[in-house]
ZAMIFI-384139 format. One record per residue (C-alpha): residue number from 1; y, x, z. Coordinates in steps of 0.2 Angstrom, whole numbers, padded with zeros to 4 digits. Example, Ala and Ser with C-alpha at 12.3 -4.5 7.8 and 13.67 -1.06 7.14 Angstrom:
<padrens>
{tivo = 1&py = -0022&px = 0062&pz = 0039}
{tivo = 2&py = -0005&px = 0068&pz = 0036}
</padrens>
This chain:
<padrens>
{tivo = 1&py = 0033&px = -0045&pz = 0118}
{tivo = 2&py = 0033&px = -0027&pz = 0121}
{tivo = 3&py = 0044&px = -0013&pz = 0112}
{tivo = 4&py = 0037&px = 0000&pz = 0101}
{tivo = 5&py = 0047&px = 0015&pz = 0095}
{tivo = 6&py = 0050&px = 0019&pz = 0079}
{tivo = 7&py = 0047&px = 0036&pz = 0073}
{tivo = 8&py = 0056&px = 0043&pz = 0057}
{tivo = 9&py = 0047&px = 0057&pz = 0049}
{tivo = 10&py = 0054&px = 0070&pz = 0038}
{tivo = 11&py = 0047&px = 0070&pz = 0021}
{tivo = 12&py = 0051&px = 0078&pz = 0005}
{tivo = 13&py = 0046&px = 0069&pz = -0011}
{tivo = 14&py = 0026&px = 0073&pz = -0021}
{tivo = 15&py = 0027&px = 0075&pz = -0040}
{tivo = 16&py = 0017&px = 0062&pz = -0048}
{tivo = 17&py = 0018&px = 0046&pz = -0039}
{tivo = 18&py = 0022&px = 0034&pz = -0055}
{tivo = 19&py = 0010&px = 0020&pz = -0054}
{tivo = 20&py = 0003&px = 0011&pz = -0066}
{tivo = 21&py = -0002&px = -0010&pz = -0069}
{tivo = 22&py = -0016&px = -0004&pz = -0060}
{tivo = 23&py = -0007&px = 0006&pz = -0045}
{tivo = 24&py = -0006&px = 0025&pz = -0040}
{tivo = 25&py = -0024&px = 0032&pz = -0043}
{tivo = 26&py = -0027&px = 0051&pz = -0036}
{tivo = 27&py = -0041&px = 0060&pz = -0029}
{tivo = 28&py = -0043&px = 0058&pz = -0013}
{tivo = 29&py = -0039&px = 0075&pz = -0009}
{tivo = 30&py = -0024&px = 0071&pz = -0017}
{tivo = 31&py = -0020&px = 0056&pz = -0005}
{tivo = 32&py = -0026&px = 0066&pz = 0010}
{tivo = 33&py = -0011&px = 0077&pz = 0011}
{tivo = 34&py = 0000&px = 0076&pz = 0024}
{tivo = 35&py = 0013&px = 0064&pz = 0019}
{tivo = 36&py = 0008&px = 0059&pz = 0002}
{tivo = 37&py = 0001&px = 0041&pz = 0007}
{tivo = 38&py = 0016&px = 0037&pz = 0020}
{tivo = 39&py = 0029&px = 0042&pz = 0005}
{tivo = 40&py = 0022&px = 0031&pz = -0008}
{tivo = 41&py = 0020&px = 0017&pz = 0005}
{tivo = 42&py = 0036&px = 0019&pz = 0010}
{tivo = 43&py = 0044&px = 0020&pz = -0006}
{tivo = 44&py = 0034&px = 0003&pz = -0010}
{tivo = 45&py = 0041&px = -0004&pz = 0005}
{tivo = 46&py = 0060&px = 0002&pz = -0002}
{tivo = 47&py = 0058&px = -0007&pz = -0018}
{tivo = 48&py = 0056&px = -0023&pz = -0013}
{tivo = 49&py = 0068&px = -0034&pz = -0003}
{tivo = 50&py = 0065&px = -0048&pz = 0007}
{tivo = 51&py = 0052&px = -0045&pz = 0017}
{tivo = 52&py = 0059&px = -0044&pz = 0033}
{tivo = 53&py = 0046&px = -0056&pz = 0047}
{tivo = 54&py = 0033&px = -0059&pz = 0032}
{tivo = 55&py = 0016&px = -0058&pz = 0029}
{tivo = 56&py = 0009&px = -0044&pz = 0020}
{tivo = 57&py = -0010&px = -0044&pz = 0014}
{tivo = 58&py = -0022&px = -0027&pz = 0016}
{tivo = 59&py = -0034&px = -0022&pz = 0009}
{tivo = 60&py = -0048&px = -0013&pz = -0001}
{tivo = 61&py = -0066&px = -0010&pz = -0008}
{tivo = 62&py = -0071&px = 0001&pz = 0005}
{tivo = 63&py = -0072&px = 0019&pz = -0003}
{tivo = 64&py = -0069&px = 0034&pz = 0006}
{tivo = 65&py = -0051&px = 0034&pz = 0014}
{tivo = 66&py = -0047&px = 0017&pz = 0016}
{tivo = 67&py = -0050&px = 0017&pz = 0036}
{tivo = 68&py = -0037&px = 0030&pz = 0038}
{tivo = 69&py = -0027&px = 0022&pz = 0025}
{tivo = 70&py = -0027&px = 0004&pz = 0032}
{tivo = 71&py = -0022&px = 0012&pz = 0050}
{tivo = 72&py = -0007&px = 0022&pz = 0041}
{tivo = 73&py = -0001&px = 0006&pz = 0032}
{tivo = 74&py = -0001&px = -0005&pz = 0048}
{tivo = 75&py = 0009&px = 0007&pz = 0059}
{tivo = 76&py = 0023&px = 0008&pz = 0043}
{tivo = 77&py = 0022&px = -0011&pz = 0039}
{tivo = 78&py = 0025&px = -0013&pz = 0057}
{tivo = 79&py = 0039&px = -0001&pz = 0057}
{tivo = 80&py = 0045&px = -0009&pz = 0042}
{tivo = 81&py = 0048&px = -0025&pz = 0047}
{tivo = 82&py = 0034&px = -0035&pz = 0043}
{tivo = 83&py = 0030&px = -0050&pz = 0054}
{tivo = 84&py = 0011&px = -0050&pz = 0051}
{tivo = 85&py = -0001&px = -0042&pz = 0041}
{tivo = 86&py = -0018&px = -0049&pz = 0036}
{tivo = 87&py = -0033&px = -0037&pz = 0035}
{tivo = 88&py = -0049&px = -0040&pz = 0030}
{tivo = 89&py = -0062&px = -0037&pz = 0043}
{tivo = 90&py = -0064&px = -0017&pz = 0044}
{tivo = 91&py = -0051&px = -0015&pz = 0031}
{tivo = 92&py = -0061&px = -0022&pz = 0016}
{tivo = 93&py = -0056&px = -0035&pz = 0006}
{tivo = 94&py = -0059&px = -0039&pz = -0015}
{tivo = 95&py = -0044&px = -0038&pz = -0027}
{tivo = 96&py = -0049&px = -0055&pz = -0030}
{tivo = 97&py = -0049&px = -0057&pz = -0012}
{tivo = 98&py = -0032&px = -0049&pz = -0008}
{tivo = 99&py = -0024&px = -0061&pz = -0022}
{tivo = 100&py = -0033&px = -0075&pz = -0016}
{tivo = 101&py = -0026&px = -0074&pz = 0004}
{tivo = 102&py = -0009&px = -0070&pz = -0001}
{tivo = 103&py = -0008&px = -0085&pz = -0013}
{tivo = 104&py = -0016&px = -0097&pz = -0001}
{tivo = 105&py = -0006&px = -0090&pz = 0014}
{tivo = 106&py = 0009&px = -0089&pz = 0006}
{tivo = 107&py = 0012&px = -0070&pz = 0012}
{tivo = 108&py = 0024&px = -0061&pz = 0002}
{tivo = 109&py = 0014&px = -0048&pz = -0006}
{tivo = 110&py = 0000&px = -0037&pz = -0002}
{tivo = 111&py = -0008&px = -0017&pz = -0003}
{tivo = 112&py = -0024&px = -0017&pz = -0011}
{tivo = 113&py = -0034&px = 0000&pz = -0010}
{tivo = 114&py = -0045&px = 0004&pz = -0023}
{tivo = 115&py = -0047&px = 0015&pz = -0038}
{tivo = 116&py = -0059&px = 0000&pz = -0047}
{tivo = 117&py = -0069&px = 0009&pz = -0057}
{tivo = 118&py = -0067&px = 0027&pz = -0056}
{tivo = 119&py = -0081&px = 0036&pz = -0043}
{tivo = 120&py = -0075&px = 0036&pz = -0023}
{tivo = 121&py = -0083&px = 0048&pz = -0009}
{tivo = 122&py = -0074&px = 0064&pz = -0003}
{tivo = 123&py = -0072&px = 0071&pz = -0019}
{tivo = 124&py = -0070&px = 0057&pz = -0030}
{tivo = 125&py = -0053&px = 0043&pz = -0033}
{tivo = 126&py = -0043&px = 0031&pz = -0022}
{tivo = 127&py = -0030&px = 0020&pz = -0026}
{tivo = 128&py = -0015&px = 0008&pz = -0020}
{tivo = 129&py = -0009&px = -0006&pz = -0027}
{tivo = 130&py = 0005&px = -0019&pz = -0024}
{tivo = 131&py = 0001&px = -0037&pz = -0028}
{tivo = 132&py = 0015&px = -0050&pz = -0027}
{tivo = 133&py = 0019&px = -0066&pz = -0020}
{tivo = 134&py = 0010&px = -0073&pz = -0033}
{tivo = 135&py = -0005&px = -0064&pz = -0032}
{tivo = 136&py = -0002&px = -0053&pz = -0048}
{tivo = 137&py = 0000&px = -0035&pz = -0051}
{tivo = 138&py = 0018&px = -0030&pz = -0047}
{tivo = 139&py = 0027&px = -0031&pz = -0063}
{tivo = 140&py = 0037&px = -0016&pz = -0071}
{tivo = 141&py = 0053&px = -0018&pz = -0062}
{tivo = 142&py = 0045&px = -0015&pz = -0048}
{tivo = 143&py = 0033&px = -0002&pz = -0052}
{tivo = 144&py = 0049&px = 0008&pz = -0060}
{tivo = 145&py = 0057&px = 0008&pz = -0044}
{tivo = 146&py = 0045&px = 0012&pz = -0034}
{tivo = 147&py = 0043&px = 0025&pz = -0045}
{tivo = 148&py = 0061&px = 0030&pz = -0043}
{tivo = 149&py = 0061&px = 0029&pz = -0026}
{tivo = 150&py = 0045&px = 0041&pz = -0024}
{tivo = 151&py = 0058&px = 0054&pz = -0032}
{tivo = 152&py = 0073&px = 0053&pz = -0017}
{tivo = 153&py = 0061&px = 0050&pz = -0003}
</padrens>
């Protein structure tokens, strides 16, 4: 096994990061901003308790962002504590998809990264949203406090 060091980056909180059922949708200018992916992955990862050596599923529709967005999320899933993280192949994978693999894997949740219907490219949406261990959006517990925690960070 070999040892990888964690880095801890210095961060001051972004104003607006209260998702919704549907996840955190922004421009992707908006997500491209130093720091503003890493916070609200991180403070997803604070919210939830547990998942210490699990599985975690990744994935999303392919628009513009989610290869440097799936690359971010590894390195801090790793550095969070998550035991394995399942990817579909070059970072794309459904919302039904996503549901499906952590349901049928049993993984405790997953990062699904997609802004559904809105327009992608350079210019257009991107989104992230957490799914459960039961497949299903995160309910608003959850959401609140990842909200909450988006606001300390």
């Amino acid at each position: 096994m070999t040892d990888h060091t964690v880095i801890t980056v210095p961060t001051t909180p972004f104003d607006g990061q209260r998702p919704g059922t549907s996840g955190l949708r922004k421009k992707v200018t908006v997500f491209a901003q130093a720091g503003y992916l890493e916070n609200f992955i991180q403070a997803i990862f604070d919210g939830l308790d547990g998942f210490a050596g699990q599985t975690l599923v990744v994935g999303g529709d392919g628009r513009f962002y989610n290869r440097e967005a799936v690359q971010i999320i590894l390195k801090m899933a790793a550095a969070n504590g998550f035991g394995r993280v399942m990817v579909g192949q070059g970072g794309l994978m459904s919302t039904p998809a996503v549901s499906c693999v952590i349901r049928k894997h049993g993984a405790f949740g997953g990062l699904i990264l997609s802004a559904s219907h809105n327009p992608g490219g350079p210019d257009g949406d991107f989104g992230v949203k957490y799914n459960a261990g039961n497949g299903g959006p995160a309910n608003e517990a959850l959401t609140e406090a990842f909200f909450a925690r988006s606001r300390e960070i």
